[in-house]
C-alpha positions in Angstrom: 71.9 15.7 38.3 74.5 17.6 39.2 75.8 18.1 43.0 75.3 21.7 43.0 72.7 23.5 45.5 71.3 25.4 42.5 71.2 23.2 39.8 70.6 24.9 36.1 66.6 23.9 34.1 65.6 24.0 30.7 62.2 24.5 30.7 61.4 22.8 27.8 58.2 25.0 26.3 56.0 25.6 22.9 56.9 23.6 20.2 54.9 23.0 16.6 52.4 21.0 18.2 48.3 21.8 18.0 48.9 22.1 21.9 51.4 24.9 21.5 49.8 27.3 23.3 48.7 25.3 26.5 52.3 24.4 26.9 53.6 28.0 26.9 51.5 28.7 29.4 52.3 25.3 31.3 56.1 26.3 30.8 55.5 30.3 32.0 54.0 28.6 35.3 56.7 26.1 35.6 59.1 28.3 35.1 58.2 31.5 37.9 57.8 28.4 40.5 61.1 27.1 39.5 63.0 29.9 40.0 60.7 30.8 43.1 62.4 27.4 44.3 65.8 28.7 43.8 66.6 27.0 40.3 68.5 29.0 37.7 66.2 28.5 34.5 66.5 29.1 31.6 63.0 29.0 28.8 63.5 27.4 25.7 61.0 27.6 23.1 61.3 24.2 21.4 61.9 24.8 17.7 64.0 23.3 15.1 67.8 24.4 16.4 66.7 22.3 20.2 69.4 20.0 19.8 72.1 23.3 19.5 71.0 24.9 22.1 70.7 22.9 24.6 74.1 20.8 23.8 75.4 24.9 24.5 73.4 25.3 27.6 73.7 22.0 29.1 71.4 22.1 31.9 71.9 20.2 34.8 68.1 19.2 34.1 65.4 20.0 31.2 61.9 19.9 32.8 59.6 19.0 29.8 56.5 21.4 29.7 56.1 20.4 26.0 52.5 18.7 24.8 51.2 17.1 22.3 53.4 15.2 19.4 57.3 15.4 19.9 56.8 17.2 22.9 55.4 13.8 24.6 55.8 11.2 22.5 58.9 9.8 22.8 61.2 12.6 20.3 62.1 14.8 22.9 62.9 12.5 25.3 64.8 10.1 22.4 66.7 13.6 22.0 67.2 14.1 25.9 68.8 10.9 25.9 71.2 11.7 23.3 72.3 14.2 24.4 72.4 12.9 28.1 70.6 15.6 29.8 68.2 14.4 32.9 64.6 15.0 32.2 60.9 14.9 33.7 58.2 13.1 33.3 58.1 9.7 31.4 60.5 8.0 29.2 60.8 7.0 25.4 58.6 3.9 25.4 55.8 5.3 27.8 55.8 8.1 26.2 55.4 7.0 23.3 52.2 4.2 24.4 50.7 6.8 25.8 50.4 9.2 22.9 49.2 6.4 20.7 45.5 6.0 21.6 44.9 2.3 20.1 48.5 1.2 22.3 47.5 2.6 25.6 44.3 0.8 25.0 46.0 -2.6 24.4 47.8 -2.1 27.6 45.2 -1.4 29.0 43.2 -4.8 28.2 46.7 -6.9 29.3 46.4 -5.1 32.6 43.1 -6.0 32.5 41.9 -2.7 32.7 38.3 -1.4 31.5 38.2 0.4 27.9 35.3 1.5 25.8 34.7 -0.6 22.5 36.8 1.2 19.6 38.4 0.5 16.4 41.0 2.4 14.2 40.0 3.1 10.6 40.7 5.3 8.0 39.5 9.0 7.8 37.8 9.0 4.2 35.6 6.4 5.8 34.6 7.7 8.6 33.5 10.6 6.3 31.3 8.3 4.0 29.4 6.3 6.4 29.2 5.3 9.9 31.9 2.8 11.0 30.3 2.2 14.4 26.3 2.3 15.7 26.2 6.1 17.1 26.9 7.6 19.4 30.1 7.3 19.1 33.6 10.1 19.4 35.9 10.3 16.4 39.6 11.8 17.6 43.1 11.6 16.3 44.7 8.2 17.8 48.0 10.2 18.4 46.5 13.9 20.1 45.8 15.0 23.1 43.5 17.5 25.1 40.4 16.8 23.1 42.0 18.2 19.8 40.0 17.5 16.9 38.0 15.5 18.5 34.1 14.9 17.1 31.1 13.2 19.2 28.5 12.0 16.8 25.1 11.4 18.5 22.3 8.9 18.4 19.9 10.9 16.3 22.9 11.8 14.0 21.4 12.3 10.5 24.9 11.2 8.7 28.7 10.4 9.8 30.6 13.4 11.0 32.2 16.1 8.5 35.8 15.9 9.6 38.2 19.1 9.2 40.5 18.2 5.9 43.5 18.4 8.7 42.5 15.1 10.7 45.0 12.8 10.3 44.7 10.2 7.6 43.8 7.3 10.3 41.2 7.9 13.3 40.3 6.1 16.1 36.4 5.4 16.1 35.4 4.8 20.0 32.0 4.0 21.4 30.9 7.2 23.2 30.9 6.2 27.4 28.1 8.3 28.5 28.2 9.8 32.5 30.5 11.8 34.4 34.3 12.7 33.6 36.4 11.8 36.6 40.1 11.7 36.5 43.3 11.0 38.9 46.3 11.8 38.9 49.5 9.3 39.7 52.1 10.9 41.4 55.7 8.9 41.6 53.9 5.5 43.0 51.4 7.5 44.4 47.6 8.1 43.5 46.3 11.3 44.3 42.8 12.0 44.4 40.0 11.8 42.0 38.2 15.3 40.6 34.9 15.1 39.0 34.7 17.7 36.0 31.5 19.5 35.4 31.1 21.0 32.2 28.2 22.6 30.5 28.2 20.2 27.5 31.2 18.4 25.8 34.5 18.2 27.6 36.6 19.9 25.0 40.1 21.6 24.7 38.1 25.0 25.6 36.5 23.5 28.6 39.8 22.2 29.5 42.4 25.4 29.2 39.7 28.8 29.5 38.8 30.1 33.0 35.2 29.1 33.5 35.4 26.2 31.1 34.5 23.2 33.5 34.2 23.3 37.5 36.4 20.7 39.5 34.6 18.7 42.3 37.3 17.9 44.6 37.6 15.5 45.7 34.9 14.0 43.8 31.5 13.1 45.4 31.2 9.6 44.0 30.5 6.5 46.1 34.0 5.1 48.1 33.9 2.3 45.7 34.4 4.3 42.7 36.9 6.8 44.0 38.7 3.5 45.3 38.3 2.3 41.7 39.8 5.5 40.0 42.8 5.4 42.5 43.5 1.8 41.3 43.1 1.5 37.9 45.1 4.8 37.4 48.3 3.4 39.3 48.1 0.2 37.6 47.5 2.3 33.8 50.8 4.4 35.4 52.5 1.1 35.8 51.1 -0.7 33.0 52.2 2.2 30.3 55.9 1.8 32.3 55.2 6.2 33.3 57.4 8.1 35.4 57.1 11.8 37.1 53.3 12.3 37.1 50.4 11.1 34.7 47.0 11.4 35.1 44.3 9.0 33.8 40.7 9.9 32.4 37.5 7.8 33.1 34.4 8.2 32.0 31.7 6.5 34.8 28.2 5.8 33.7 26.5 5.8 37.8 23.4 3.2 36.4 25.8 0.7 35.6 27.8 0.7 39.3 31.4 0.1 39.0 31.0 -2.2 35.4 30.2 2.0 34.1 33.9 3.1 34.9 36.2 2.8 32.1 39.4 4.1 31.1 39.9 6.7 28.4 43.4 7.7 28.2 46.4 8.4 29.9 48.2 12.1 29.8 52.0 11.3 30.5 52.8 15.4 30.9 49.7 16.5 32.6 48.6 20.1 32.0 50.3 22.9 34.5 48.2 26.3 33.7 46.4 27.7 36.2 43.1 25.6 35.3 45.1 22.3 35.1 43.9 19.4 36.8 47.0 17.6 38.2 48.8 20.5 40.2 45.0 21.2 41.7 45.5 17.5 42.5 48.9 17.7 44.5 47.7 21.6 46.4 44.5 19.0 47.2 47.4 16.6 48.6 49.3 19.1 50.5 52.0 19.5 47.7 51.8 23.4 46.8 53.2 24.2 43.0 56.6 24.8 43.8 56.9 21.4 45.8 55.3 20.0 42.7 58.1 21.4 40.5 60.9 20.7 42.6 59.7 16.9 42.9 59.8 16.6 38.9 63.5 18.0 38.9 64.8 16.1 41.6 62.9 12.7 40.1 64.7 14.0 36.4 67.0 11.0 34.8 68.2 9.2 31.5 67.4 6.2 31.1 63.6 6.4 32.1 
């Protein structure tokens, strides 16, 4: 970074991705409390001329608020490299393991860290027959917040009717049943753990709309499990080499004790709207918005 007292950010924003939208608004936020921090900024929607405009800006930092594929899956920050430009969050390689469902898992397992049973297999047949005993979840093995994914349930007359957009391979996961819990890894640092309430399925409208799902934090779940959560998400953090902040999903099933926790996936660039999980998290911690910000720009590199 460079040595002066206001140093310039890129707020890295939008993209092509399905998430577009969420990470405008993550950007917008990050943004105002950026500059609220005394940070020149700059917003750059990320489109195809990226590379030319920031090699004629050249930011002291670019804060990546981009989700979802090349946003957080290693092209960005293969870019940011390049180009030598400090940035947030996680690096290349994590980045990249953690956008691919089936490799986070794999770490996972080597950590030995608990996963639900799933398989990878190709969309046409997941529409012809079912690949797996329901219930089970169909998703894209390279997408994040819930998009496209399908849960098919145990009285399912047939296997699921897949959009024609789903990507050509799926992952096929046994469906965890019980509560959504989640922690967030800050630096070397776990949080806290929320429990999400939702009125049915945890989806990408219960995730990003006002009202969608109601936060219990921090969640009332027995000291074992919260211990648990606080665990296994450093170690995933570790495991998946992260950097900046991530935050890791479980799913606990309370008959089963702590064998019912498992891990889902790991979010490298956690959500930062107003409804997002991880900066509730920090404000939980002590660490307002701002101080969130200014910790991701000051923890910025190459080389990550």
């Amino acid at each position: 970074m460079s040595s002066r007292t206001d140093p310039s950010v890129a707020v890295l924003m939008g993209g092509p991705s399905a998430e577009r939208e969420v990470s405008l608004s993550s950007g917008h936020e990050c943004a105002a409390a950026l500059r609220g921090e005394g940070f020149q900024v700059t917003e750059l929607d990320a489109g195809p001329d990226l590379a030319a405009r920031l090699a004629g800006l050249r930011p002291d930092v670019a804060f990546n608020a981009l989700h979802g594929r090349w946003g957080e899956d290693g092209c960005v920050q293969g870019l940011l490299e390049w180009l030598r430009i400090p940035y947030t969050h996680s690096g290349v390689l994590a980045s990249a393991l953690t956008m691919d469902k089936e490799r986070t898992k794999a770490a996972y397992r080597a950590a030995g860290l608990p996963v639900a049973e799933s398989r990878l297999a190709c969309a046409a047949e997941v529409r012809a027959r079912h690949v797996m005993e329901p219930p089970y979840v169909v998703k894209p093995y390279n997408e994040g917040s819930s998009v496209g994914v399908y849960l098919v349930h145990e009285a399912a007359n047939g296997p699921p009717q897949l959009s024609p957009d789903m990507p050509e391979i799926v992952m096929v996961e046994k469906f965890a049943p019980g509560r959504e819990l989640t922690t967030t890894v800050m630096g070397d640092r776990a949080l806290t753990v929320t429990d999400i309430l939702t009125d049915g399925w945890y989806d990408y409208d219960a995730k990003y709309k006002p009202g969608g799902s109601r936060h219990v934090l921090p969640a009332d779940v027995p000291q074992e499990i919260f211990d648990a959560c606080l665990d296994f998400a450093l170690r995933a953090h570790k495991a998946l080499g992260c950097r900046g902040i991530s935050r890791t999903d479980f799913r606990w099933d309370e008959a089963r004790g702590r064998d019912g926790l498992v891990l889902l996936e790991t979010n490298n660039q956690p959500g930062m709207t107003p409804t997002s999980l991880a900066p509730e998290q920090a404000a939980h911690c002590g660490i307002g918005f701002g101080a969130l910000c200014r910790w991701l720009v000051e923890d910025a590199s190459c080389d990550r």
